[in-house]
C-alpha positions as a printed Julia matrix, in Angstrom:
385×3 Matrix{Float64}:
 -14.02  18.57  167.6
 -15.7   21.95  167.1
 -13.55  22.85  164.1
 -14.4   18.44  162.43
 -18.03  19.92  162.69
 -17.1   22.99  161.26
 -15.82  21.1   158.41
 -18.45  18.25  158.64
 -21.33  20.7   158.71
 -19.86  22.91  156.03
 -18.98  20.33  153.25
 -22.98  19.03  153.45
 -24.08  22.47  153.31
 -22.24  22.63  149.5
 -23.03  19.26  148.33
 -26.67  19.51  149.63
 -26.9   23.94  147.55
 -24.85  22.67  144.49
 -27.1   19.6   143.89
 -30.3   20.94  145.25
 -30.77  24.12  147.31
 -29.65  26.18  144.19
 -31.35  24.5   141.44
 -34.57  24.84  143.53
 -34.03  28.14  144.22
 -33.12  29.48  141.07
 -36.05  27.37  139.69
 -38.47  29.31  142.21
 -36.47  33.0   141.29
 -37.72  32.21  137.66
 -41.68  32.25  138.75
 -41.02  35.15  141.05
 -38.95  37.49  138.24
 -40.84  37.97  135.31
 -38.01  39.52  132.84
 -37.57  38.29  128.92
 -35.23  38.9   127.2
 -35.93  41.24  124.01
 -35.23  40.38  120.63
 -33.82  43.37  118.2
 -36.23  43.51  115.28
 -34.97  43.99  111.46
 -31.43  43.33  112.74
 -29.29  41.91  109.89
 -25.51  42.55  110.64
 -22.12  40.83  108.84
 -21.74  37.46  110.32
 -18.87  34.87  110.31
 -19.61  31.6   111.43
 -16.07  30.06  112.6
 -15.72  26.03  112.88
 -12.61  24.98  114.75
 -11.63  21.67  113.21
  -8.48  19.75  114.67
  -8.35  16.12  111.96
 -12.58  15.78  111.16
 -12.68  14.13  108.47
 -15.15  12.09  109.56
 -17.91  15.3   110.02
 -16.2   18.54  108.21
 -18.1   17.87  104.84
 -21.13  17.96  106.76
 -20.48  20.33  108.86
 -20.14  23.2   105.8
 -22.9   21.18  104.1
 -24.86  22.33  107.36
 -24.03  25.61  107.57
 -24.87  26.51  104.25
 -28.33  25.73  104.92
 -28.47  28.52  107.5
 -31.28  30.93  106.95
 -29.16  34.34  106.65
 -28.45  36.87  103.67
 -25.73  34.82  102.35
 -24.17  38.52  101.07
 -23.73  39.3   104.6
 -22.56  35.46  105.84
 -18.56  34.14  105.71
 -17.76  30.94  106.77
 -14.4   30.11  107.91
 -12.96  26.78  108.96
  -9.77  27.31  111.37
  -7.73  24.08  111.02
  -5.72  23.65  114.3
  -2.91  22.2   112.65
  -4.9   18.92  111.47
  -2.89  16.56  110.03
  -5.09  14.0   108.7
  -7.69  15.27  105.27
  -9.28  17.76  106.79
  -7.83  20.54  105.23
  -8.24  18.78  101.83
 -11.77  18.25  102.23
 -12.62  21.91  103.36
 -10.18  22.69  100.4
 -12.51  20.8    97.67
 -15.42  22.04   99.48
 -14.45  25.62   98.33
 -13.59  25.1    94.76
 -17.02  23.43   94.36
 -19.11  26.26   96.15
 -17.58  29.51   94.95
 -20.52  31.28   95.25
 -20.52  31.13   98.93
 -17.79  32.93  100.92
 -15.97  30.43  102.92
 -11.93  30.3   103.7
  -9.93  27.62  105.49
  -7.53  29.49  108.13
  -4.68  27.11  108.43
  -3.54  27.75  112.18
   0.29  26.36  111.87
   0.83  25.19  115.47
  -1.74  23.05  117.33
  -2.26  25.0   120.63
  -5.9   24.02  121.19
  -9.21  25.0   120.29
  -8.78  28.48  121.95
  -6.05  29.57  120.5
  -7.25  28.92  116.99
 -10.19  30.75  117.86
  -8.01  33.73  118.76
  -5.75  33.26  115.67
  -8.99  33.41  113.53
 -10.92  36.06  115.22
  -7.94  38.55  113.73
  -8.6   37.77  110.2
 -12.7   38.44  110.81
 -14.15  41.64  109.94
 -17.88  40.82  110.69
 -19.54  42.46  113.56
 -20.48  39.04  115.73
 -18.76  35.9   115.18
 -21.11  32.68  115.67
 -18.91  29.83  116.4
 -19.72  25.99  116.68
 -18.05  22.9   117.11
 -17.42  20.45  114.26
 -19.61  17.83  114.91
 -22.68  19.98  116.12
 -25.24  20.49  113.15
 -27.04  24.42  113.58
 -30.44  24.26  112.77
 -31.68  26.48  110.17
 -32.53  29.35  112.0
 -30.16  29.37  114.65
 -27.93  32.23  113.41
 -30.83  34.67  113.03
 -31.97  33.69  116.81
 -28.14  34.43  117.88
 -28.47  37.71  115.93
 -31.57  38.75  117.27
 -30.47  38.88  120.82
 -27.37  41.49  120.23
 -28.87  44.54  122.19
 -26.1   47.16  122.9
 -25.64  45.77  126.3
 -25.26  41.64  125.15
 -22.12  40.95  124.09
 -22.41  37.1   123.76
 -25.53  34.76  123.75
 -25.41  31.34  124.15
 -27.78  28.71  122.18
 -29.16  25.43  123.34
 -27.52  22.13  122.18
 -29.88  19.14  121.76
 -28.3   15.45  122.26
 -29.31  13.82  118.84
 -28.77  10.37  120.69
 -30.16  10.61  123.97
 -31.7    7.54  124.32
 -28.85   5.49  122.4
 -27.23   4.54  125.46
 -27.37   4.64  129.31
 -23.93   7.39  129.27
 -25.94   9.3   126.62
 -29.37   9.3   128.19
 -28.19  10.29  131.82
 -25.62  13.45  130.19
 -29.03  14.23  128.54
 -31.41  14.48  131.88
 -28.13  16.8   133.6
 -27.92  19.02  130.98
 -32.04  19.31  130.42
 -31.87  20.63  134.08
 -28.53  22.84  134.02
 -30.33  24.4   130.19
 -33.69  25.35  132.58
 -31.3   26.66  134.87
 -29.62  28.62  132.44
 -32.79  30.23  130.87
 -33.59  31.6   134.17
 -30.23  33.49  134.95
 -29.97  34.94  131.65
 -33.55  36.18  132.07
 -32.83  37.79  135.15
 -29.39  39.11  133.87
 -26.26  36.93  133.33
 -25.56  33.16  132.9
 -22.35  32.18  134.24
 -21.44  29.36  131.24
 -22.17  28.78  127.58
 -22.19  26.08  125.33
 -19.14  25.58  123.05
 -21.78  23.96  120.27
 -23.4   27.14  119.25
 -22.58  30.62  120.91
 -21.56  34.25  119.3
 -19.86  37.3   120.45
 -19.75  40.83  119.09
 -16.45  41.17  117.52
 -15.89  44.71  118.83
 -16.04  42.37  122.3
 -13.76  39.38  121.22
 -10.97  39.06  123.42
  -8.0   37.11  123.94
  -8.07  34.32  126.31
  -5.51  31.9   127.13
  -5.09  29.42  125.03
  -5.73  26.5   128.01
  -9.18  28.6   128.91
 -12.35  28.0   127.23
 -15.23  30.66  125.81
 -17.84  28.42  127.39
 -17.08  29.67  130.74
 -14.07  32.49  130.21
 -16.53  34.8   127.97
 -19.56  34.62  130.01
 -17.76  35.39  133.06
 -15.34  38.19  131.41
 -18.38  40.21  130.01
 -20.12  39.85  133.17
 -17.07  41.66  135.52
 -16.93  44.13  132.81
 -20.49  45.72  132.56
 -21.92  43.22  129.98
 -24.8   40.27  129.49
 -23.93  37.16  128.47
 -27.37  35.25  128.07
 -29.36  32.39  126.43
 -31.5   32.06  123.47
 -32.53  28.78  123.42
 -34.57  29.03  120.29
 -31.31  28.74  118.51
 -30.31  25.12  118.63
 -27.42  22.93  118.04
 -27.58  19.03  117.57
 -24.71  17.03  118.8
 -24.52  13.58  119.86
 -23.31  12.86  122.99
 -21.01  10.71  124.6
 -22.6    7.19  124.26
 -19.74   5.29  126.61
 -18.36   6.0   130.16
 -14.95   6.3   128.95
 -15.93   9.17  126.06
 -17.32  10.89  129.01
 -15.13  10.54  131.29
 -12.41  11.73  129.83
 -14.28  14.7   128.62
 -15.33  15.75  131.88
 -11.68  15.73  133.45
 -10.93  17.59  130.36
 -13.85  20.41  131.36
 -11.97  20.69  135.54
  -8.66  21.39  133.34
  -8.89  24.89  135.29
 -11.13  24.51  137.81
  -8.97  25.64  140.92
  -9.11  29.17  139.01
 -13.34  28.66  138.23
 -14.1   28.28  141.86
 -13.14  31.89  142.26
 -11.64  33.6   139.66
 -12.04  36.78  140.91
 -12.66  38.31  144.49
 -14.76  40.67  142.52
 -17.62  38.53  142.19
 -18.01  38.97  145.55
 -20.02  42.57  145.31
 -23.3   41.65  145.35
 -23.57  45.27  145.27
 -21.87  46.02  142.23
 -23.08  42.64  139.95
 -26.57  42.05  142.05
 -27.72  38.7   140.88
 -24.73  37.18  138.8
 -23.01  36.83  142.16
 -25.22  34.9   143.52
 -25.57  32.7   140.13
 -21.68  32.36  140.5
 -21.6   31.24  144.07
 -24.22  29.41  143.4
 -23.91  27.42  139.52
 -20.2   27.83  139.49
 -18.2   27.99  142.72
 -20.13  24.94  144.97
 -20.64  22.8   142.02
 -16.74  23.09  141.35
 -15.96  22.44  145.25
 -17.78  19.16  145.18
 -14.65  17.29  145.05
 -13.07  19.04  147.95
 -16.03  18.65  149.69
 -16.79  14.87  149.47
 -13.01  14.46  150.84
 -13.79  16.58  153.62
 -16.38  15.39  154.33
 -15.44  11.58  154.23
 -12.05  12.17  156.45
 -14.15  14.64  158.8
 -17.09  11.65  159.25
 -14.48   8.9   159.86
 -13.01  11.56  162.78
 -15.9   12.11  163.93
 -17.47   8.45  165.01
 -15.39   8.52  168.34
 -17.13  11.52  169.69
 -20.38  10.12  168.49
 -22.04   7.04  166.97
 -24.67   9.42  164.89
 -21.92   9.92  162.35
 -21.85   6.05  161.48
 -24.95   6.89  159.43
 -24.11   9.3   156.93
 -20.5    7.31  156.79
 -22.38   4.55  155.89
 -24.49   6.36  153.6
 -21.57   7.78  151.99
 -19.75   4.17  151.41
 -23.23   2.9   150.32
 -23.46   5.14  147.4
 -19.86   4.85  146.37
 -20.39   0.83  146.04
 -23.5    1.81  144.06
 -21.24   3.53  141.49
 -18.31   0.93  141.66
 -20.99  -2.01  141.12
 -22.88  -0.31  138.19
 -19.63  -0.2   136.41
 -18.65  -3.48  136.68
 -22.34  -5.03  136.21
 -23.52  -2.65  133.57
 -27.16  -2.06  135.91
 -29.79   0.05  134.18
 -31.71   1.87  136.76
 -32.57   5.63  136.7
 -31.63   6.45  140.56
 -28.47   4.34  139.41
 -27.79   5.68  136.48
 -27.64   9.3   137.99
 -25.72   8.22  141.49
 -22.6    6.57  139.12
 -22.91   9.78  136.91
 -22.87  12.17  139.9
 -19.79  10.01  141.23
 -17.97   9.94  137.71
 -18.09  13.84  137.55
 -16.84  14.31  141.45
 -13.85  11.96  140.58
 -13.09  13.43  137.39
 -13.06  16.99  138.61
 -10.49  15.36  141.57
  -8.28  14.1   138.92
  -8.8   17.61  136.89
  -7.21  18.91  139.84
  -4.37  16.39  140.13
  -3.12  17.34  136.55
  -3.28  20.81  137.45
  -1.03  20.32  139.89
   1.01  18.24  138.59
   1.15  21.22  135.16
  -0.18  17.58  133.27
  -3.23  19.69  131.89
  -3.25  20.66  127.83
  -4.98  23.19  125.85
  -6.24  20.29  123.33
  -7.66  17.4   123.93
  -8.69  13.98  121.57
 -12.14  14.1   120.64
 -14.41  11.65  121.87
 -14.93   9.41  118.77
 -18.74   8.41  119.87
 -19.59  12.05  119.27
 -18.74  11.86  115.67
């Protein structure tokens, strides 16, 4: 029995400080810390903004449409599109865009096997000479100052900053809407740790390295939370500017978002701990408790909830106290299950079937890992585009 309560006790503990006890707490660290972060002044270095396309069609005109609107010296600005092996007009289109804006550097970087969006970020980062590479996502629109914000952040100790992505269609749809009010908090939560000195994820929308600092990941990782935590174990800040904004729209149906989040727990057995070395609180001060604390308990929440579910049903024959949070466990499953099949639009609702949703598709994230089911690419969630 001791060792049920153990386990009992123990899987509460992380759903109750991934959900709550860290968000409040980091929320309260903010008020207590007072750091900014400084801006470099009359900073103005070679920049390459790099879209990795894999068949857009539907958004790569207006993507480079977009990014030609940025406000930077366009003698120090290259563009490059890296096609993962699209096979549908993308390449054409990028193609035409070039011949009709020769004044403007841009290239297409043809990447001959698809291997995911990673890898033809590697493939492309060789070809750059710049010193920082801005890269965004296909479908996410920079706003017109958002690669002089990204620039102005590049201290000698930052080696990548982050930007914030706005949903362009948050209140298009209940799947839309509630992604919205999770990422509004997880952005606030953001702002604080890279104040204080290290975020532990970035944003694949809008984001930018130092090239001297590029490096190689594999090609089934992802920058948004491989670089933040590489530059962190190795002496560097990876932090926010939030002034530098992104508009994307986001999922606007279950099954977009769905399958995107199983797609984000493609390595999350690694994320939980990737290294033992985040451990030394003495050697990385805050960022290990922003790991433990962001990262690690909010990727055991699907090992929790099945320890603790197995653990409660054990544990009603020593005691009849442990009916209640069974039943308060079953209760909020049913919620999700029924708002699914009647389509109910309530806000305490709304989040309870999008809390379950992300639980059950980091469970099935882990299945495919085991199974070796999980892929470096994915299909694109067409209500995004």
């Amino acid at each position: 029995m001791i060792l049920l309560l153990i386990l009992f006790w123990a899987s509460v503990f992380v759903i109750f400080w991934a959900n709550i006890g860290y968000p409040v707490s980091i929320i309260i660290l903010g008020k207590i810390i007072k750091r900014k972060n400084k801006k470099v002044k009359n900073y103005e270095p070679t920049v390459t903004i790099m879209i990795v396309a894999h068949n857009e069609e539907k958004v790569i005109k207006a993507k480079l449409e977009n990014v030609l609107k940025v406000d930077y010296p366009k003698e120090k600005l290259e563009i490059v599109v890296s096609s993962d092996n699209s096979t549908d007009s993308t390449n054409d289109i990028v193609e035409t865009f070039i011949k009709k804006h020769k004044k403007n550097n841009i290239r297409l970087f043809k990447v001959k096997k698809r291997k995911g969006k990673t890898n033809a970020q590697n493939e492309a980062a060789k070809t750059i000479k710049s010193e920082i590479i801005v890269m965004t996502d296909a479908n996410a629109m920079l706003d017109r100052s958002a690669v002089k914000e990204l620039v102005s952040s590049f201290d000698k100790n930052v080696a990548y900053v982050t930007g914030r992505l706005i949903y362009s269609n948050s209140k298009d749809s209940l799947t839309s809407n509630t992604e919205n009010t999770y990422w509004d908090l997880d952005t606030k939560i953001r702002d604080i740790e890279s104040r204080i000195q290290t975020i532990t994820a970035g944003n694949g929308a809008i984001y930018a390295c130092k090239k001297s600092e590029y490096h190689d990941f594999r090609s089934i990782e992802c920058h948004d939370s491989s670089m933040p935590l590489y530059y962190a174990l190795n002496g560097k800040r990876a932090i926010a500017n939030h002034n530098a904004i992104a508009y994307e729209k986001a999922g606007e149906n279950d099954k977009d978002e769905f399958k995107r989040k199983i797609r984000m727990s493609r390595t999350i057995l690694r994320a939980m701990l990737p290294s033992v070395k985040i451990l030394n609180i003495l050697k990385y001060k805050w960022y290990t408790y922003f790991y433990l604390g962001h990262r690690t308990f909010r990727y055991s929440l699907w090992l929790s909830h099945i320890v603790l579910l197995i653990t409660n049903i054990l544990l009603i024959k020593y005691s009849l106290f442990y009916t209640i949070p069974l039943a308060i466990q079953l209760i909020i499953y049913l919620i999700a299950v029924l708002k699914y099949l009647f389509r109910i639009n309530n806000g305490i609702i709304n989040y309870i079937s999008y809390y379950c949703m992300t639980v059950l598709a980091q469970f099935i994230g882990v299945l495919k890992i085991i199974a070796r089911k999980n892929k470096p690419f994915w299909e694109k969630a067409e209500s995004t585009r």
